[in-house]
N, CA, C and O atoms as a CHARMM CRD file, in Angstrom:
* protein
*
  360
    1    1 UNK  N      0.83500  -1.17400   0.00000 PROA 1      0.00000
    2    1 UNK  CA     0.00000   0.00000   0.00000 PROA 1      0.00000
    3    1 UNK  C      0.87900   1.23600   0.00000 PROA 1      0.00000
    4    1 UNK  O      1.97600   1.38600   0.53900 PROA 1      0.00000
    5    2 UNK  N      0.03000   2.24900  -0.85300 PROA 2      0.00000
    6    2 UNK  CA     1.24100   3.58100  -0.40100 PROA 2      0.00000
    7    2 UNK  C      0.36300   4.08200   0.37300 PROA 2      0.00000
    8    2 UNK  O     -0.81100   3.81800   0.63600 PROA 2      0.00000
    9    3 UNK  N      1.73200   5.48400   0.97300 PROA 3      0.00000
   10    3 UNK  CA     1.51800   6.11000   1.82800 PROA 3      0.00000
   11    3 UNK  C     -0.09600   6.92600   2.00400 PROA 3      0.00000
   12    3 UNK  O     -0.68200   7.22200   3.04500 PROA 3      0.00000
   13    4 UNK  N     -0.58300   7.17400   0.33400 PROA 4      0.00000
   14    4 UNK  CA    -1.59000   8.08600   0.26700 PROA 4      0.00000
   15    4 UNK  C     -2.88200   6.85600   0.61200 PROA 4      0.00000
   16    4 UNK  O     -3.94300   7.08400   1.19300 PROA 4      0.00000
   17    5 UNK  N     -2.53100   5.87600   0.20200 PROA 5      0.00000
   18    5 UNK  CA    -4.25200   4.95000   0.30700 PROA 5      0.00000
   19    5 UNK  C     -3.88200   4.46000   1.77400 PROA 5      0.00000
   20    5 UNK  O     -4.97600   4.27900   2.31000 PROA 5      0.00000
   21    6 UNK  N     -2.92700   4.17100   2.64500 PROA 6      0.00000
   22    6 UNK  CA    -2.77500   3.91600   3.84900 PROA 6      0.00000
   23    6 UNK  C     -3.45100   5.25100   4.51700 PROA 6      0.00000
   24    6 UNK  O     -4.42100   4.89500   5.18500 PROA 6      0.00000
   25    7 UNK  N     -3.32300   6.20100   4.54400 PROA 7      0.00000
   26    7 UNK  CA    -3.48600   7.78100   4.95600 PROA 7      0.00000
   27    7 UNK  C     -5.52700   7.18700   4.88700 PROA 7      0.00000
   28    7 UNK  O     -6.25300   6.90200   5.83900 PROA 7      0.00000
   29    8 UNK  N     -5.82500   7.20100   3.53800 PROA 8      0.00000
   30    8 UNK  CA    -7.03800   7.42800   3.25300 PROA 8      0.00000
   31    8 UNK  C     -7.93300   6.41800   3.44500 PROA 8      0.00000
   32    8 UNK  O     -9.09400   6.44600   3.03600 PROA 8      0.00000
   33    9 UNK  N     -7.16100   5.05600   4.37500 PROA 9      0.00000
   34    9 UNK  CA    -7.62500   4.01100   5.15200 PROA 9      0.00000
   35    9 UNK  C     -7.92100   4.26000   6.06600 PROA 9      0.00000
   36    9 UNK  O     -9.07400   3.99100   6.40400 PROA 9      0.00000
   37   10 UNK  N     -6.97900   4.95100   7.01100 PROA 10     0.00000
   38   10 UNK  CA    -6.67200   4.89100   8.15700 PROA 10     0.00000
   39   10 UNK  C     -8.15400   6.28100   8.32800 PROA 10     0.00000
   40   10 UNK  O     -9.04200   5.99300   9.13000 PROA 10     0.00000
   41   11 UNK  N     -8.25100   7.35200   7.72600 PROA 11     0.00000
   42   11 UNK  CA    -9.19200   8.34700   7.99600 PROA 11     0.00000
   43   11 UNK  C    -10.91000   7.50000   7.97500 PROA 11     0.00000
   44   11 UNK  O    -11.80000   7.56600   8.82200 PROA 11     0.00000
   45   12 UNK  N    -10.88000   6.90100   6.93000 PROA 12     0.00000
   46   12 UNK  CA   -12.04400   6.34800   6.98000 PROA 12     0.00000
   47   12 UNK  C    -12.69000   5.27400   7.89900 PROA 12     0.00000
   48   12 UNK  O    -13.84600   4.92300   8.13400 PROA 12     0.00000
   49   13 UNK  N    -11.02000   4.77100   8.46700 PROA 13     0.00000
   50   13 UNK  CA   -11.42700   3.78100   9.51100 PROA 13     0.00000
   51   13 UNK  C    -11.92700   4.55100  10.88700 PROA 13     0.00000
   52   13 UNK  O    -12.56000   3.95200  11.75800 PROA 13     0.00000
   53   14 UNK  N    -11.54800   6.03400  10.98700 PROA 14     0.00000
   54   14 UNK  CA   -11.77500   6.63000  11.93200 PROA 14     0.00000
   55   14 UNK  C    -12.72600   7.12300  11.84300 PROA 14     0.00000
   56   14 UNK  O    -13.29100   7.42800  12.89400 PROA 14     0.00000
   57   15 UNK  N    -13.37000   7.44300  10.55900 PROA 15     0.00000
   58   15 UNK  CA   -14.85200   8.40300  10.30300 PROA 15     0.00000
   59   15 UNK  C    -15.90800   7.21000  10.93700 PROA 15     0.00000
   60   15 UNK  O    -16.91200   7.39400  11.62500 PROA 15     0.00000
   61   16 UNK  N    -15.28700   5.85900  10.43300 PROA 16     0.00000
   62   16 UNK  CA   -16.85600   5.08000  10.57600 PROA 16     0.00000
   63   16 UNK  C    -16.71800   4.68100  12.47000 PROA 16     0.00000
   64   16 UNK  O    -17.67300   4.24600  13.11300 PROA 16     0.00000
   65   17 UNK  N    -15.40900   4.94000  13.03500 PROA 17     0.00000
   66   17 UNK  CA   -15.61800   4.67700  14.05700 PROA 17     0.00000
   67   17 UNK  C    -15.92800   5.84300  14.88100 PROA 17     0.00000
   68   17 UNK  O    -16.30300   5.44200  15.98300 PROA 17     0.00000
   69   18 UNK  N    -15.92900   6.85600  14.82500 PROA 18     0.00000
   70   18 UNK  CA   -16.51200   8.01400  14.96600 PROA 18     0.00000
   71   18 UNK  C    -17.95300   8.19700  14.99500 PROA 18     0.00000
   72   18 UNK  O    -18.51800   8.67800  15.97700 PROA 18     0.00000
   73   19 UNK  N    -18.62400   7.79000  13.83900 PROA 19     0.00000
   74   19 UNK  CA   -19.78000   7.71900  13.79100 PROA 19     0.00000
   75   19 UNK  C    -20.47500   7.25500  14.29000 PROA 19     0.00000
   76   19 UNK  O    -21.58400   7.68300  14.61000 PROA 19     0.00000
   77   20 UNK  N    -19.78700   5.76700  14.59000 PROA 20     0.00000
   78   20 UNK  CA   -20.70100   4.17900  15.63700 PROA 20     0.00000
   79   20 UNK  C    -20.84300   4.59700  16.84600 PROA 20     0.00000
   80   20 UNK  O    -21.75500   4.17500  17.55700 PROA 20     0.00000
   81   21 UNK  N    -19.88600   5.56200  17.29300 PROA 21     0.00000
   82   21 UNK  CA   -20.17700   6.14700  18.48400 PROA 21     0.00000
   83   21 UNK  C    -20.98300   6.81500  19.12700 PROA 21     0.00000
   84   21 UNK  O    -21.55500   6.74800  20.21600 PROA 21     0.00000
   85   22 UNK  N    -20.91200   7.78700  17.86400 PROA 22     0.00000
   86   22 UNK  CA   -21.99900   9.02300  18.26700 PROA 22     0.00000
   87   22 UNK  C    -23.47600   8.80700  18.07300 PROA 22     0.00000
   88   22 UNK  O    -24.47100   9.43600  18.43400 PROA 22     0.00000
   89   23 UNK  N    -23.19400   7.19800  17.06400 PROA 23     0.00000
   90   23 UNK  CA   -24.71200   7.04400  17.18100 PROA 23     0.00000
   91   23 UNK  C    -25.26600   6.17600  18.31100 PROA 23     0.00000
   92   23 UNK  O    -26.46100   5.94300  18.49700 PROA 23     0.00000
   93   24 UNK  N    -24.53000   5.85600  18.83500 PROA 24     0.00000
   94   24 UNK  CA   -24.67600   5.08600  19.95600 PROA 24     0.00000
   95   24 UNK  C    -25.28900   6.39400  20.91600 PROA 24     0.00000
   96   24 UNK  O    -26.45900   6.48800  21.28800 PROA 24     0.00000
   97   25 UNK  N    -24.38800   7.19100  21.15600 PROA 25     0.00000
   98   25 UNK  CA   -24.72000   8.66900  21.71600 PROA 25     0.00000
   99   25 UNK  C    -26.28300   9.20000  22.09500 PROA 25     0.00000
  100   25 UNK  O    -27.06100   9.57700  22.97200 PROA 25     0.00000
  101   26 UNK  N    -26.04000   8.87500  20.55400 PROA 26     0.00000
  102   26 UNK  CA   -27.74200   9.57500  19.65900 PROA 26     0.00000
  103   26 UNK  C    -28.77300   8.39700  20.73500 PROA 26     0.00000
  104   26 UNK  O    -29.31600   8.55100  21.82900 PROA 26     0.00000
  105   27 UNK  N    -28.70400   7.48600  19.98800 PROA 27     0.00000
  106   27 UNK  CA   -29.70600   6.59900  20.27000 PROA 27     0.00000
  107   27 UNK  C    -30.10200   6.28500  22.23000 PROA 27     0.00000
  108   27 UNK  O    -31.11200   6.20300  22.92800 PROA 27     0.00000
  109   28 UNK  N    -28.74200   6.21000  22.40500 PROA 28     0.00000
  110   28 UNK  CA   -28.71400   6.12500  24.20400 PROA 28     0.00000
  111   28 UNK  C    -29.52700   7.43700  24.59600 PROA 28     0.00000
  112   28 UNK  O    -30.14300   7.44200  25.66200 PROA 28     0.00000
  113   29 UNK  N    -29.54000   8.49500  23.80000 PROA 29     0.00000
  114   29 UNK  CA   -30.32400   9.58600  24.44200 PROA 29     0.00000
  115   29 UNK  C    -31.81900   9.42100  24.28200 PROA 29     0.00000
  116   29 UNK  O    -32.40000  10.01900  25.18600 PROA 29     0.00000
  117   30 UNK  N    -32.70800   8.76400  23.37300 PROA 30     0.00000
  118   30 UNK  CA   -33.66500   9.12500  22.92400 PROA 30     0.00000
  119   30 UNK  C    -34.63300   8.61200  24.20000 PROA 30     0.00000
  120   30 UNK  O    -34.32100   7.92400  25.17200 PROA 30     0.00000
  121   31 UNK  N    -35.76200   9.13300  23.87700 PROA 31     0.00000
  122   31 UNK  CA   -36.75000   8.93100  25.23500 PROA 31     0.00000
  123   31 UNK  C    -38.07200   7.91500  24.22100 PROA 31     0.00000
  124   31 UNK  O    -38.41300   8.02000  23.04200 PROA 31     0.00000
  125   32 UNK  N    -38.43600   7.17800  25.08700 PROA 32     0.00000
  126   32 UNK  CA   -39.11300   6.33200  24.31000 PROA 32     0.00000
  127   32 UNK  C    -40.63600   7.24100  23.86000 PROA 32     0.00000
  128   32 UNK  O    -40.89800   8.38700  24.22300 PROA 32     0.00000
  129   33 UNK  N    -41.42900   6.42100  23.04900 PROA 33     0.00000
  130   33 UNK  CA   -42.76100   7.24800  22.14300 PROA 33     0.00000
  131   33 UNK  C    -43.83000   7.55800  23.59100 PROA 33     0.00000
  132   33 UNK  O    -43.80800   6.89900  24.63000 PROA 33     0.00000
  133   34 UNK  N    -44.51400   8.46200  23.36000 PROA 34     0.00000
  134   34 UNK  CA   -45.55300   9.02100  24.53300 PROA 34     0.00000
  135   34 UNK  C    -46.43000   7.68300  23.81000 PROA 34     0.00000
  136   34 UNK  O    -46.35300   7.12800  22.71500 PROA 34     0.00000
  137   35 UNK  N    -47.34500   7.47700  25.10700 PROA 35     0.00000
  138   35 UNK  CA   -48.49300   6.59400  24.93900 PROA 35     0.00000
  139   35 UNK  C    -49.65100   6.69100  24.16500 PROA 35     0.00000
  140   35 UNK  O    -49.80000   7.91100  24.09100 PROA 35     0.00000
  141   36 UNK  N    -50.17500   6.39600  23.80700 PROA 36     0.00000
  142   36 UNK  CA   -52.13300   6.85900  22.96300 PROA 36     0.00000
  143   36 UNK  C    -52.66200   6.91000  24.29300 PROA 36     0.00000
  144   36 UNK  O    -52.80800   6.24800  25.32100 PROA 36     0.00000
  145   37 UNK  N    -52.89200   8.10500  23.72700 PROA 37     0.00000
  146   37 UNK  CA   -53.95900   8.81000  24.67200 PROA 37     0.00000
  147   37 UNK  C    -55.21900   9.32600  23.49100 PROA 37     0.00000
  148   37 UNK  O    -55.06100   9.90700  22.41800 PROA 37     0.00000
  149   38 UNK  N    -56.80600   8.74300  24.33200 PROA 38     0.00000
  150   38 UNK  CA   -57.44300   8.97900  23.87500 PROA 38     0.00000
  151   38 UNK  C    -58.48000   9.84300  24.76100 PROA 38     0.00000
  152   38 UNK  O    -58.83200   9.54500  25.90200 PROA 38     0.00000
  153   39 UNK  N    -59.04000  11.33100  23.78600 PROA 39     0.00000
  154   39 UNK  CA   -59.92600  12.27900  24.88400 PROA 39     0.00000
  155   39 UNK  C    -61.32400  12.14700  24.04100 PROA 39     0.00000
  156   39 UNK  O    -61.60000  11.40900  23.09500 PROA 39     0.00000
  157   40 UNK  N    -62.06500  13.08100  24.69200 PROA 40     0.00000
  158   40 UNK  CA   -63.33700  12.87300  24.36800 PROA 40     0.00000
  159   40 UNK  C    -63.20300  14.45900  23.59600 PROA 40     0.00000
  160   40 UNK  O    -62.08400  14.96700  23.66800 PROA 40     0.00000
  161   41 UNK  N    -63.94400  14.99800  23.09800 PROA 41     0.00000
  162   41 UNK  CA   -64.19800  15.90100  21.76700 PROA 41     0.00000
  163   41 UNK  C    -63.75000  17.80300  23.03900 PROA 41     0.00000
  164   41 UNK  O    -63.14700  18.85900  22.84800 PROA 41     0.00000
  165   42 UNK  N    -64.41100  17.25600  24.02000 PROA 42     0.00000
  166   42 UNK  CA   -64.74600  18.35300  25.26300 PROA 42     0.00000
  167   42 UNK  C    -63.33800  18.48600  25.68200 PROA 42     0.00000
  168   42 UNK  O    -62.68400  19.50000  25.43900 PROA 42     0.00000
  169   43 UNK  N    -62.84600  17.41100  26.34500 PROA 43     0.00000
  170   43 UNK  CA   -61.41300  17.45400  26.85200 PROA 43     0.00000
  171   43 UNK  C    -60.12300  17.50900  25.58500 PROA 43     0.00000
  172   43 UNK  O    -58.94700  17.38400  25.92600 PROA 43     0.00000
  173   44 UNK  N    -60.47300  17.69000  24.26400 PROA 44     0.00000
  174   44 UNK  CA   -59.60300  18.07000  23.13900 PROA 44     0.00000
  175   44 UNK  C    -59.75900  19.81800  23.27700 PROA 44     0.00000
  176   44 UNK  O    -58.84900  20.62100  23.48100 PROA 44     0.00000
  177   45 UNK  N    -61.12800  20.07500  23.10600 PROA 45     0.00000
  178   45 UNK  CA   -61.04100  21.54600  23.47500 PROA 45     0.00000
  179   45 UNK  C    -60.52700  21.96600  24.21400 PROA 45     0.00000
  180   45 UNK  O    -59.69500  22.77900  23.81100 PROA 45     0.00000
  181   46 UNK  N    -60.59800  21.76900  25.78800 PROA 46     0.00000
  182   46 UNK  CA   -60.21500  21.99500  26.71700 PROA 46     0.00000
  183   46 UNK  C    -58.22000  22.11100  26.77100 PROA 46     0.00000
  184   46 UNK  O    -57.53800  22.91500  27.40700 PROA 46     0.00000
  185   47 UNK  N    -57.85500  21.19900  26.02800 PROA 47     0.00000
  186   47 UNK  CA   -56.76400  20.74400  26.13200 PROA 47     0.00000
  187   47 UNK  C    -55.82900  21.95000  24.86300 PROA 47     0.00000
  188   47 UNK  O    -54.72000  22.48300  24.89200 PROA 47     0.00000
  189   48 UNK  N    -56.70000  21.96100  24.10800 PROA 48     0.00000
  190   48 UNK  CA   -56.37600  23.19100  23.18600 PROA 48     0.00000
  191   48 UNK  C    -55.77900  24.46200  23.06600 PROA 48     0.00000
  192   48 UNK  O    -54.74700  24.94500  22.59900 PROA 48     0.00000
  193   49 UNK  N    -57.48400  25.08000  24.05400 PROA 49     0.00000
  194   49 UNK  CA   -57.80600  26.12800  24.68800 PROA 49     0.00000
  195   49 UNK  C    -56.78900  26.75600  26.00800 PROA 49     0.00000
  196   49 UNK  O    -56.76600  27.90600  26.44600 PROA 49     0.00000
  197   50 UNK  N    -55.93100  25.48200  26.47200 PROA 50     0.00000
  198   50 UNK  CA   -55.47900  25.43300  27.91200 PROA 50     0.00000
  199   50 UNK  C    -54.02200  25.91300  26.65400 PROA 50     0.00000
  200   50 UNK  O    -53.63900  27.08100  26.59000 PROA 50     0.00000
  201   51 UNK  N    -53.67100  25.28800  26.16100 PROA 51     0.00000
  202   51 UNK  CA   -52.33800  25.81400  25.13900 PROA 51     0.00000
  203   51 UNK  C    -52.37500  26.71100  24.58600 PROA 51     0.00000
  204   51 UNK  O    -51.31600  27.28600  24.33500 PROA 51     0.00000
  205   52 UNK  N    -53.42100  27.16000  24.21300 PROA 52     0.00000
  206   52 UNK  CA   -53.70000  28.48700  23.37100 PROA 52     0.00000
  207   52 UNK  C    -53.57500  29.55100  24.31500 PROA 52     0.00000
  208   52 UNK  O    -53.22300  30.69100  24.01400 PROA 52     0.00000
  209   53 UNK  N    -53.86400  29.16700  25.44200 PROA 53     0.00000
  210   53 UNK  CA   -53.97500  29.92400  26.46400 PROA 53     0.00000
  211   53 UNK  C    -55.17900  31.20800  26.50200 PROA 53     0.00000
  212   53 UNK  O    -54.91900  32.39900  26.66900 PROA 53     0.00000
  213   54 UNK  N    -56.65000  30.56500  26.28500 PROA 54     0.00000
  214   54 UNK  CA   -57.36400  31.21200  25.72400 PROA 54     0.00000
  215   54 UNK  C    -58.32700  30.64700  27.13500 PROA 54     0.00000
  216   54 UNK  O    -58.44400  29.47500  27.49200 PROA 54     0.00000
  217   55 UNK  N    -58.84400  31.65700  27.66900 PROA 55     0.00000
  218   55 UNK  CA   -59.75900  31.50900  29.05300 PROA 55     0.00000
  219   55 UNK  C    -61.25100  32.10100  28.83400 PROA 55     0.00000
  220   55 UNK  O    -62.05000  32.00300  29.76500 PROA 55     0.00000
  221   56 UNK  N    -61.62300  32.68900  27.66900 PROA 56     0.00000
  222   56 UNK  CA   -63.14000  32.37300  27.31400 PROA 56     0.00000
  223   56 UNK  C    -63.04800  33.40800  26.20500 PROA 56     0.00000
  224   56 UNK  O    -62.14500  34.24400  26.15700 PROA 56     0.00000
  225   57 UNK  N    -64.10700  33.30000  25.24600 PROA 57     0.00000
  226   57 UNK  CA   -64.63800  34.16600  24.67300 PROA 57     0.00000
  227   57 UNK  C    -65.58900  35.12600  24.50500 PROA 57     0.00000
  228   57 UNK  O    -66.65800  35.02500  25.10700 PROA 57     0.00000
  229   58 UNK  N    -65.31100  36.26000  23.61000 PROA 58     0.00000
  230   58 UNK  CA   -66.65100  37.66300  24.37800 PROA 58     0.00000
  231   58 UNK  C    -67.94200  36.85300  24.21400 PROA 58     0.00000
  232   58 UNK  O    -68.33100  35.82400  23.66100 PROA 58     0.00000
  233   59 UNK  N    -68.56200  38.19600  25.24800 PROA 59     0.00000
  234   59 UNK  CA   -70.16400  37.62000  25.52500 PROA 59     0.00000
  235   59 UNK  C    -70.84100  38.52400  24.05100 PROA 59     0.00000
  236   59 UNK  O    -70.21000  39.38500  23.43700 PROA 59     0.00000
  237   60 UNK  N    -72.05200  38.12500  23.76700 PROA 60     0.00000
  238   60 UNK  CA   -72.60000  38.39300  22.42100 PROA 60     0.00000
  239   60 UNK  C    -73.17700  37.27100  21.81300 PROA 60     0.00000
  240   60 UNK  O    -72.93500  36.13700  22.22500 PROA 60     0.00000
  241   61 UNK  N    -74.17500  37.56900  20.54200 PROA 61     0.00000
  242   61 UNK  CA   -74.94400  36.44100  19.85100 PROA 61     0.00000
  243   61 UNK  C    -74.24900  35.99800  19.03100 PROA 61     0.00000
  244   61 UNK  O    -73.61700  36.76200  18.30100 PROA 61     0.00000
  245   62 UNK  N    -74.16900  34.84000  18.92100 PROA 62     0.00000
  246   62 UNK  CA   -73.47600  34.72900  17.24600 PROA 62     0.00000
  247   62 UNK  C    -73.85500  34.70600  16.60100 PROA 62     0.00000
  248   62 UNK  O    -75.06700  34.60300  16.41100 PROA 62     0.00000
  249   63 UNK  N    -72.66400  34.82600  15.59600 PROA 63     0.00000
  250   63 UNK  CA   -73.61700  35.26300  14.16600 PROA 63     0.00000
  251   63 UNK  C    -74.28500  33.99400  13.15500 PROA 63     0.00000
  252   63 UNK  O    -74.53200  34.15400  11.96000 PROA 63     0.00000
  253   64 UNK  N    -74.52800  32.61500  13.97900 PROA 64     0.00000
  254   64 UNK  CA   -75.40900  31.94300  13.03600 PROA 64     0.00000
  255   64 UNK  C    -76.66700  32.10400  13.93000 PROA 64     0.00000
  256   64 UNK  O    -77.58800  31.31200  13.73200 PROA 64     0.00000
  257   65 UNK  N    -76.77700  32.89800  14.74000 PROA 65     0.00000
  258   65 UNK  CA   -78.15600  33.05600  15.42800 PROA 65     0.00000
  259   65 UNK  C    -79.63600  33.58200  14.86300 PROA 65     0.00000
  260   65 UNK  O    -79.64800  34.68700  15.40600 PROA 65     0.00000
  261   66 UNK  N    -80.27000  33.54400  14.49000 PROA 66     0.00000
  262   66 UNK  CA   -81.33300  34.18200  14.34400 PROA 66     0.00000
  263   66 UNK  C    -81.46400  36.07000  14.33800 PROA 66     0.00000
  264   66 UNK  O    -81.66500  36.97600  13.53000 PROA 66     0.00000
  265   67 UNK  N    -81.18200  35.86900  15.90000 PROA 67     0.00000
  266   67 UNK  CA   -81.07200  37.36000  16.25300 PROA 67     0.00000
  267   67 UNK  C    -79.86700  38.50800  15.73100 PROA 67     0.00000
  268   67 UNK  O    -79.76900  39.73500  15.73600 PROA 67     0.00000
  269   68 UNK  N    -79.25300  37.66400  15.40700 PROA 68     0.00000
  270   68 UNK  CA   -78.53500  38.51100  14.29600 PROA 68     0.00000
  271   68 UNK  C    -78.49000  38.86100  12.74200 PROA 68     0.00000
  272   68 UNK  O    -77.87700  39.73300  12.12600 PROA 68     0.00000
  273   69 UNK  N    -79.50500  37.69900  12.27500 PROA 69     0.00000
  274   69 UNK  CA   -79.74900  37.92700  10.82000 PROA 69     0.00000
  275   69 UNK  C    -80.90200  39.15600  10.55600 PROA 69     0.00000
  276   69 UNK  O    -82.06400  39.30300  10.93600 PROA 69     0.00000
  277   70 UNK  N    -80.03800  39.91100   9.76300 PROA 70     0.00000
  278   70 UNK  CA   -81.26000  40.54000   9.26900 PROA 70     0.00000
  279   70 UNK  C    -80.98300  40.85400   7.82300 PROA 70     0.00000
  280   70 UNK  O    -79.94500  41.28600   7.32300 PROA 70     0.00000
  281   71 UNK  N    -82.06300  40.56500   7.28900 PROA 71     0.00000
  282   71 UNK  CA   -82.50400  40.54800   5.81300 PROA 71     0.00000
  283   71 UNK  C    -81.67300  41.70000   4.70500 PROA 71     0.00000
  284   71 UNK  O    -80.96200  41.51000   3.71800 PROA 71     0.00000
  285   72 UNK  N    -82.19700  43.07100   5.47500 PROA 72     0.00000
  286   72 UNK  CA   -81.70700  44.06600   4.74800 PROA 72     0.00000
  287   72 UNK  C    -80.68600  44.04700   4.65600 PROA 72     0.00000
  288   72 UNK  O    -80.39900  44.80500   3.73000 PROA 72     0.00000
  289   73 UNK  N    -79.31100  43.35900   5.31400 PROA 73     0.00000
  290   73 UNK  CA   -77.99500  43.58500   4.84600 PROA 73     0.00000
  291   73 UNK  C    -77.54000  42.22100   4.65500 PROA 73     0.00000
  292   73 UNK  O    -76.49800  41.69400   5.04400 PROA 73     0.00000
  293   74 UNK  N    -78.61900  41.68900   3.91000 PROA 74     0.00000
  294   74 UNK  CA   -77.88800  40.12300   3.69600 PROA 74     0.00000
  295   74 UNK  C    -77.52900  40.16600   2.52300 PROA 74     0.00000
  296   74 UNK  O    -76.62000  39.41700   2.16500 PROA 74     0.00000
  297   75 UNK  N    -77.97200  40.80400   1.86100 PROA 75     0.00000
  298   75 UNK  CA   -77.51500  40.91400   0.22800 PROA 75     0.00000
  299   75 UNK  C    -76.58800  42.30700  -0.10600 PROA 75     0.00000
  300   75 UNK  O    -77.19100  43.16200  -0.75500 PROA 75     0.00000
  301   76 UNK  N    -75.86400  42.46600   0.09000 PROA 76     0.00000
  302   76 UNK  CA   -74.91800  43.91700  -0.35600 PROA 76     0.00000
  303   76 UNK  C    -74.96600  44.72000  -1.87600 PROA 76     0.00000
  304   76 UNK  O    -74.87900  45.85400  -2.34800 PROA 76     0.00000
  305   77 UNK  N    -75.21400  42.98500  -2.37900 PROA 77     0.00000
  306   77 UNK  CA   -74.89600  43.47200  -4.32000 PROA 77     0.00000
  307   77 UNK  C    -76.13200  43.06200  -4.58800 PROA 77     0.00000
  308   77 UNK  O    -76.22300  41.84200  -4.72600 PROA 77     0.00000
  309   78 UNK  N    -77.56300  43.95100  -4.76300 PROA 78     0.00000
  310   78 UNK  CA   -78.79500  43.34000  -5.16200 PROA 78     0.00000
  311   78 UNK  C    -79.08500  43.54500  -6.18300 PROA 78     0.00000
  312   78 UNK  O    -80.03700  42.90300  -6.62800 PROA 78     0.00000
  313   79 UNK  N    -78.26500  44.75000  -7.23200 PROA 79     0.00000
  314   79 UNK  CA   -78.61300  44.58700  -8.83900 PROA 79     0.00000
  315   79 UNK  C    -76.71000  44.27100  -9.41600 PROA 79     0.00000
  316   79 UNK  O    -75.74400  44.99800  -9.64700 PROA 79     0.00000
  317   80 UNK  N    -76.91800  43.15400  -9.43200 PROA 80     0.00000
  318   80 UNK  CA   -75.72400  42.81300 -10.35300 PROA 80     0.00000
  319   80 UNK  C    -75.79200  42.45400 -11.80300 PROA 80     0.00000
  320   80 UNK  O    -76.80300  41.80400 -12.07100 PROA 80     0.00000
  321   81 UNK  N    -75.00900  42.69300 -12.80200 PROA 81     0.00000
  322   81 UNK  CA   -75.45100  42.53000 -14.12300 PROA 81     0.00000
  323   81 UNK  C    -75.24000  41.12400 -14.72000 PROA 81     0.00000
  324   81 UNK  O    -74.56800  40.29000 -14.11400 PROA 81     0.00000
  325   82 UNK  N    -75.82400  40.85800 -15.92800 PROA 82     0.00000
  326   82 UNK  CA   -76.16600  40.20800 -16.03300 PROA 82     0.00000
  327   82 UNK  C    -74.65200  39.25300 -17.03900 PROA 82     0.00000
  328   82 UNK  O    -74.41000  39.52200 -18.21600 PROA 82     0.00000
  329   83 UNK  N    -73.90500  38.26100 -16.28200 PROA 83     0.00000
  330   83 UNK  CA   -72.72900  38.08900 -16.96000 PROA 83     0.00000
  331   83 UNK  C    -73.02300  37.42700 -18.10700 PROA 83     0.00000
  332   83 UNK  O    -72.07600  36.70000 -18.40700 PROA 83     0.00000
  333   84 UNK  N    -73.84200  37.36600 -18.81300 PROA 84     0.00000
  334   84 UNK  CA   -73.67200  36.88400 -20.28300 PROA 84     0.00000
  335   84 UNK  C    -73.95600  38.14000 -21.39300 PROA 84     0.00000
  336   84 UNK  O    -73.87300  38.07000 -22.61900 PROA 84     0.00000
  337   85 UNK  N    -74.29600  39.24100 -20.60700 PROA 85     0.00000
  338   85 UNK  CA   -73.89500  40.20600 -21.48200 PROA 85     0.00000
  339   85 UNK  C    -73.30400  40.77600 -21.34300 PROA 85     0.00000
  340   85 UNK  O    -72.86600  40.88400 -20.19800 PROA 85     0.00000
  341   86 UNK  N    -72.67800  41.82600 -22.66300 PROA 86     0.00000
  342   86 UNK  CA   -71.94000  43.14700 -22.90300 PROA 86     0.00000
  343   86 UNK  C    -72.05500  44.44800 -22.10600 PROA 86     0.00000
  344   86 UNK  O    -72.96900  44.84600 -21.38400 PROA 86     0.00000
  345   87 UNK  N    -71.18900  44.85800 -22.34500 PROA 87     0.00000
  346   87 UNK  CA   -72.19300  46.30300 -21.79300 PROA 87     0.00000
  347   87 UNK  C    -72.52400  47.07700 -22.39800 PROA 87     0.00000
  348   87 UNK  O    -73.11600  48.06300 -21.96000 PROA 87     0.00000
  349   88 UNK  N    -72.22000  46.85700 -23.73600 PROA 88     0.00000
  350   88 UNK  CA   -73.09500  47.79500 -25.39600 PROA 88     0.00000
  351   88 UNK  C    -74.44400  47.08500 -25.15300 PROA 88     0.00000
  352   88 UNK  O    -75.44500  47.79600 -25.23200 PROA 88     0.00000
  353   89 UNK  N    -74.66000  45.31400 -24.76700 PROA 89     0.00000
  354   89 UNK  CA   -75.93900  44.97300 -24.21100 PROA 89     0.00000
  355   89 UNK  C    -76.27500  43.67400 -25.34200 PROA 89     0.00000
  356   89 UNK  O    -77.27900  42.96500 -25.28100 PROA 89     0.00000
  357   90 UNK  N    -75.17600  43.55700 -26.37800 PROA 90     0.00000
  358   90 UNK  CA   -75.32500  42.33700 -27.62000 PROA 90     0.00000
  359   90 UNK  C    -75.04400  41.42300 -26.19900 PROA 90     0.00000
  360   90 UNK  O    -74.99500  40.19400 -26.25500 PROA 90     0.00000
């Protein structure tokens, strides 16, 4: 062997033993998988809400309520034209 492929043995023998190590490293650190956990629809909110850090929302109707619909401003655009015509009117 020459000097240069002995050299470029000897590095690679050290990269892969280098590596076996650190993955050993790696792996000795890891923490095993969290469990299944299963909630009910209430305690997902809850659990959410608690991260969001959100402690209630304003008081008021909402807006799929009744008491908030009103007619006159349900439509904004009540004469819109007619898209299959021009506006010369062919």
């Amino acid at each position: 062997m020459t000097r240069s492929s002995l050299k470029r043995a000897m590095l690679i023998a050290a990269f892969a033993i280098m590596s076996a190590a650190g993955w050993s490293f790696v792996s000795a650190g890891q923490k095993p998988a969290a469990a299944h956990i299963v909630l009910t629809s209430q305690e997902d909110r809850q659990r959410m809400m608690d991260l969001l850090k959100i402690t209630m929302f304003p008081s008021g109707p909402g807006a799929y309520l009744a008491s908030t619909y009103d007619e006159k401003t349900a439509n904004p655009y009540p004469n819109l034209p007619d898209p299959l015509t021009f506006n010369n009117g062919s």
